[in-house]
BATORDREN-570356 format. One record per residue (C-alpha): residue number from 0; residue in three letters; x negated, y negated, z negated. Coordinates in Angstrom, 3 decimals. Each point is the difference from the previous one (the first is absolute). Layout:
<nuzas>
k_r_xx_yy_zz
NUM_ALA_X_Y_Z $
...
</nuzas>
This chain:
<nuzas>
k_r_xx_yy_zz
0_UNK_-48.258_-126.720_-166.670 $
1_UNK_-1.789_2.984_0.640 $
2_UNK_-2.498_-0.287_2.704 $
3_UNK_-3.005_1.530_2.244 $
4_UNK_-2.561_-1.617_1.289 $
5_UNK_-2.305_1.036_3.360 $
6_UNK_-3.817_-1.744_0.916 $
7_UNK_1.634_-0.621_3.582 $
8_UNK_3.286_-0.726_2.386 $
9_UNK_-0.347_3.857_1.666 $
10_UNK_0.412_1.814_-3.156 $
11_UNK_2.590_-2.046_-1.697 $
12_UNK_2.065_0.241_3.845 $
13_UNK_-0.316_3.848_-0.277 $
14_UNK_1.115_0.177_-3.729 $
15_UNK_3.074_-2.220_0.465 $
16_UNK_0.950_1.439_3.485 $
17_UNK_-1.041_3.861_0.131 $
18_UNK_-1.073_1.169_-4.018 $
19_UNK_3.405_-1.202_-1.653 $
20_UNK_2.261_1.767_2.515 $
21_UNK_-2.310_3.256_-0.051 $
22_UNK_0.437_-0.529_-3.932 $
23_UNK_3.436_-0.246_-0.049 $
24_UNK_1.102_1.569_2.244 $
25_UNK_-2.185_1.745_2.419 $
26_UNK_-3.280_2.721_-0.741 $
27_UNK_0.329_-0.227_-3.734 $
28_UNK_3.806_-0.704_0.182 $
29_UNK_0.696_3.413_-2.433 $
30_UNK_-2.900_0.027_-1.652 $
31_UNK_0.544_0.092_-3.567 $
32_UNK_-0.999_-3.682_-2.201 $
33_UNK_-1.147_-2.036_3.090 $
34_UNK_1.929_-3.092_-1.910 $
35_UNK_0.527_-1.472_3.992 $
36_UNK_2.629_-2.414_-1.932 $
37_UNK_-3.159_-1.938_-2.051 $
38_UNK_-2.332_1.180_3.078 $
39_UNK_2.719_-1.870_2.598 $
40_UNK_1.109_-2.917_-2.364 $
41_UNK_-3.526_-0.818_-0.374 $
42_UNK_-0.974_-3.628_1.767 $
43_UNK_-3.592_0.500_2.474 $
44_UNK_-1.957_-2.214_-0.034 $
45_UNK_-3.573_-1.062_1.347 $
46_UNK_-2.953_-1.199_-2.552 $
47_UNK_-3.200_0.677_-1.908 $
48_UNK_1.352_1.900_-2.797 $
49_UNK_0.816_3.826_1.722 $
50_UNK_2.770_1.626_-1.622 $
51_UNK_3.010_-0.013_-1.860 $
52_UNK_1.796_-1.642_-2.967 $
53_UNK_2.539_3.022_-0.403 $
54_UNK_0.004_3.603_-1.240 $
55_UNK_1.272_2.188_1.882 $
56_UNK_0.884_3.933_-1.014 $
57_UNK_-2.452_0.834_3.260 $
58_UNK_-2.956_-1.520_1.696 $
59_UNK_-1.299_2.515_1.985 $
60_UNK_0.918_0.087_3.755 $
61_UNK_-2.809_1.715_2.611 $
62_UNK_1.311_-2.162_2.859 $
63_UNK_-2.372_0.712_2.357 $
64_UNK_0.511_3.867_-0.495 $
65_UNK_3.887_-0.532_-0.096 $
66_UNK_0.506_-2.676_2.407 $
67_UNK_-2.741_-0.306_2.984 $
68_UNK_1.448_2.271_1.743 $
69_UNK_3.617_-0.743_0.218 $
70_UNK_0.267_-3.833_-0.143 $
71_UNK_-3.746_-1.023_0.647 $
72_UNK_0.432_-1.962_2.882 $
73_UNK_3.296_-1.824_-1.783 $
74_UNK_-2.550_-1.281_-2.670 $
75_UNK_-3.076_-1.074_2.330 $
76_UNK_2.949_-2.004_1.781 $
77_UNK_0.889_-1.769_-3.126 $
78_UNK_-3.286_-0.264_-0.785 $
79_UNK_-1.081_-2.023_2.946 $
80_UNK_3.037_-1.805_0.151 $
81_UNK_-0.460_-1.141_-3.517 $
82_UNK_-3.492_-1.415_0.697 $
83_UNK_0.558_-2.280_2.535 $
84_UNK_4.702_-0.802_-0.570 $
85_UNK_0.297_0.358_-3.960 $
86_UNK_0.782_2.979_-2.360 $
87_UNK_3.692_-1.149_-0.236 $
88_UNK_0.932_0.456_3.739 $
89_UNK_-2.614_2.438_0.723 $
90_UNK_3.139_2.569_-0.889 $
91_UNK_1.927_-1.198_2.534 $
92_UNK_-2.174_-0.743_2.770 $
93_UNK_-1.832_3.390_-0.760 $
94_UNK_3.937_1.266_0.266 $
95_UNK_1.847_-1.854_2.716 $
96_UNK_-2.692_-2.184_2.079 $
97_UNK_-0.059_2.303_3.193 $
98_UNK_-0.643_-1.283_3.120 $
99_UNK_1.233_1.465_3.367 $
100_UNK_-2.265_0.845_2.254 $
101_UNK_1.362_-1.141_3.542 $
102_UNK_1.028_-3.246_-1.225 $
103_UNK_-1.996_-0.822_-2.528 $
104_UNK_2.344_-1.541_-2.413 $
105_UNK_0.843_0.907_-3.348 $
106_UNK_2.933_3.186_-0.088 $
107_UNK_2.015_-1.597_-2.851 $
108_UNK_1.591_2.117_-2.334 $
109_UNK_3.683_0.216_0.745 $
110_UNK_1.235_0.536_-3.620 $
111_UNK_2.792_-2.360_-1.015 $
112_UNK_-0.051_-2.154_-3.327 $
113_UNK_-2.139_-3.347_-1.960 $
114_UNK_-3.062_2.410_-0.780 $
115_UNK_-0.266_0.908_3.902 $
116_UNK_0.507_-3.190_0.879 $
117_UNK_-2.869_-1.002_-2.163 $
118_UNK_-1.737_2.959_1.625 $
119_UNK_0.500_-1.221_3.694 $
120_UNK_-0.416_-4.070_-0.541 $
121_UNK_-3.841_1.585_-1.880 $
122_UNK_-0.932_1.749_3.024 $
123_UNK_1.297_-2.851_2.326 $
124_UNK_-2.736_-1.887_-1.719 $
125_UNK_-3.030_1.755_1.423 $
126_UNK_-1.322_0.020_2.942 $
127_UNK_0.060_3.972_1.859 $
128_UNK_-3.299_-0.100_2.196 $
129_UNK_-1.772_-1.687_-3.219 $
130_UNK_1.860_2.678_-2.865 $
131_UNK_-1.390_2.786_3.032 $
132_UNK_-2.887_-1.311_1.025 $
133_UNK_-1.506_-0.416_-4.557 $
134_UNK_2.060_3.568_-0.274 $
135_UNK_-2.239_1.838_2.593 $
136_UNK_-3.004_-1.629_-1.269 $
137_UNK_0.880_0.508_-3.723 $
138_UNK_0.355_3.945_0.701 $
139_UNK_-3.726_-0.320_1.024 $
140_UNK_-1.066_-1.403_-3.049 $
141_UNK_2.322_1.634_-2.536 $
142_UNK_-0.177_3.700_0.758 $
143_UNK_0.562_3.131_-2.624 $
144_UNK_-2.925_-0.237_-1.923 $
145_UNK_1.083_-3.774_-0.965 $
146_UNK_2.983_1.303_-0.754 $
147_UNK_-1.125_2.285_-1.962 $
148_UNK_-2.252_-2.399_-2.008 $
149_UNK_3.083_-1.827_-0.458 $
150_UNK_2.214_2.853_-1.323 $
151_UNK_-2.685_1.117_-2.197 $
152_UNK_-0.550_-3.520_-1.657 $
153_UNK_3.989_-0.249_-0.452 $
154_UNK_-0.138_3.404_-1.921 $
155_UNK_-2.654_-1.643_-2.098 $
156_UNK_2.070_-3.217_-0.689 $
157_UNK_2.942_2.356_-1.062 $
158_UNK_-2.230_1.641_-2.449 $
159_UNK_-1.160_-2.930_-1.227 $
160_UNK_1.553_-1.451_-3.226 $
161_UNK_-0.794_-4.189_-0.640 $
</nuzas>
């Protein structure tokens, strides 16, 4: 199985949430050779060995030139999340956890089917004034230039060939 491997929860939560999509089918969507199939079948992962098993046709990505900018705060969201909920649901925290500010409960997503369900019963989970309370002091801590640490360690570890 072809995987990539990141030194830390942040980085492999912005690869799996924000890089594949922008791969496939977002900044570098029409970009000739980007491979996004091998790039998006790829497993992430977290360890001590930085890089990938796989060979893909390009390996090259300026994300923090291509991507600050537009979907920035998207990735310091999973980021955060990721360091203190998981990498796996730091996609759909970082997507649909939103809480409303005069109640302050969760706003569930409304979409019908299992994988919303899933969604909603995830969510239900966590506790609002805590998820709030660790996401206003996680923006404090976790600014740009640690995202940009982040992004430019992830471009290493798609360079990198093990």
């Amino acid at each position: 199985m072809n995987t990539i491997t990141f030194a830390n929860s942040r980085q492999a939560a912005i690869f799996e949430h924000e890089i594949k999509g922008q791969i496939s089918d977002g900044a570098w969507e029409n970009s000739a050779n980007t491979d996004w199939e091998t790039w998006c079948d790829a497993k992430v992962q977290v360890g001590y060995k930085i890089g990938r098993n796989f060979k893909p046709r390009r390996v090259r990505f300026d994300l923090v030139n291509e991507l600050i900018e537009h979907v920035g705060d998207r990735m310091r969201r999973y980021a955060v999340i990721a360091s203190k909920y998981g990498i796996e649901i730091a996609g759909q925290l970082g997507n649909y956890a939103v809480i409303d500010e005069a109640t302050g409960k969760w706003r569930l997503p409304t979409y019908q089917g299992e994988y919303y369900d899933g969604v909603r019963n995830m969510i239900c989970r966590h506790d609002p004034e805590e998820f709030k309370a660790y996401m206003d002091a996680a923006d404090l801590l976790y600014g740009e230039p640690e995202l940009i640490a982040d992004l430019k360690a992830i471009e290493k570890a798609m360079r990198t060939q093990l």
